[in-house]
C-alpha positions in Angstrom: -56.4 -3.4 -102.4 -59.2 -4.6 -100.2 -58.2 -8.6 -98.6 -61.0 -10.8 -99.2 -63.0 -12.7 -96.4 -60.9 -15.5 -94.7 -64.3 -17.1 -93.5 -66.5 -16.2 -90.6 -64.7 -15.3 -87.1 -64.2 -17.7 -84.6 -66.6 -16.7 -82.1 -69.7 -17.2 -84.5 -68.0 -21.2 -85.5 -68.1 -21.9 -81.4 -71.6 -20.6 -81.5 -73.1 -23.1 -84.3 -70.8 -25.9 -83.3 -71.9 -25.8 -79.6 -75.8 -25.1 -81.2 -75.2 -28.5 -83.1 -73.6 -30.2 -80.4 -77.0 -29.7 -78.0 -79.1 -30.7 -81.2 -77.2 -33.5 -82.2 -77.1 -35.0 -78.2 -80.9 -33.8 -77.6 -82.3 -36.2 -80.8 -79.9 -38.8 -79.7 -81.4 -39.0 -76.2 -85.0 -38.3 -77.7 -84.4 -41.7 -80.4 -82.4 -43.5 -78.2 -85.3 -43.6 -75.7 -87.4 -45.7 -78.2 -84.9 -48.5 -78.6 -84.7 -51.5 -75.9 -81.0 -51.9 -76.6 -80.1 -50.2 -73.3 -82.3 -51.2 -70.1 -81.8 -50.1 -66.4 -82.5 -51.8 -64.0 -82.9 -50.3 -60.4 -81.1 -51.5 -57.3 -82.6 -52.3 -54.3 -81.5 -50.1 -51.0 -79.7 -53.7 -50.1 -78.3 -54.3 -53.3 -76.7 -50.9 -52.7 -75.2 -50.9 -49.5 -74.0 -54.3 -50.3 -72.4 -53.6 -53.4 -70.6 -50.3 -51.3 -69.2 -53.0 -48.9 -67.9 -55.3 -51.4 -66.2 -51.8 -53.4 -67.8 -53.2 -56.5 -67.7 -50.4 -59.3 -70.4 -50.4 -62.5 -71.1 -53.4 -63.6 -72.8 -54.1 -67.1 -74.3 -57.1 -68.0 -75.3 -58.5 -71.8 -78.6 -60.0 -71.9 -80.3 -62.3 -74.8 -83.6 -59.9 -74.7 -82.2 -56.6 -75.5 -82.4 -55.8 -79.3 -82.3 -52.9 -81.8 -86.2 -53.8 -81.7 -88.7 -50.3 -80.8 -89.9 -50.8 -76.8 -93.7 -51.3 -76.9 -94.6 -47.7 -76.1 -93.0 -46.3 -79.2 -94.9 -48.8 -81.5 -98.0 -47.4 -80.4 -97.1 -44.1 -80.8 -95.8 -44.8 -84.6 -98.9 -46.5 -85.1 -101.0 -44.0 -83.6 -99.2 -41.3 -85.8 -99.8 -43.4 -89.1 -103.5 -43.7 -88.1 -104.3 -40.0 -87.5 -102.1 -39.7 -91.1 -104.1 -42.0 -93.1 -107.2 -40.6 -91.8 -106.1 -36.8 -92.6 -105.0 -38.0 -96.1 -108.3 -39.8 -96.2 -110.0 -36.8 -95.2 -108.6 -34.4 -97.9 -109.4 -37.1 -100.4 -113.5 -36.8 -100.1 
C-alpha cells in the first residue's frame, strides 16, 4: 500500500513563510509611511554629543499632534488617484 501525502516538505513551508514574512513587513513599511502616528525628528550634531556625555539612551516622547490621521503628501496622492479614476470612468462612459 502506497502512504498518502503528510503535507508539503519543510523546506518549501520556510520558502513561503519567509516570502510572506518580506511581503507582510514591505506593505507595512510602504502603509506605515502615510500615517503621522510616528514622527522623527533629527538631532542636532550638539544635541548628539551632549546626549553621549550625559549616557542618555532612546528616548521617546508622546506628543498631542501625532494622530492615526494620513500626512499631507498621502492625501494628495489618494486624491490625485481618485481624480485620474473618475476621469477614466468618465471617459469610458461617452
Amino acid at each position: 500500500m502506497v502512504n498518502p501525502a503528510h503535507g508539503s516538505p519543510m523546506s518549501h513551508k520556510l520558502i513561503v513563510g519567509t516570502i510572506a514574512v518580506i511581503a507582510g513587513g514591505y506593505v507595512a513599511y510602504k502603509t506605515g509611511s502615510d500615517f503621522q502616528f510616528v514622527k522623527f525628528v533629527p538631532h542636532s550634531p550638539e544635541e548628539i554629543e551632549r546626549r553621549k556625555r550625559e549616557n542618555v539612551g532612546l528616548k521617546m516622547t508622546v506628543t498631542d499632534e501625532t494622530t492615526l490621521d494620513l500626512t499631507p503628501e498621502a492625501k494628495e496622492r489618494i486624491r490625485k488617484r481618485i481624480i485620474e479614476q473618475q476621469a477614466k470612468a468618465g471617459d469610458t462612459e461617452k
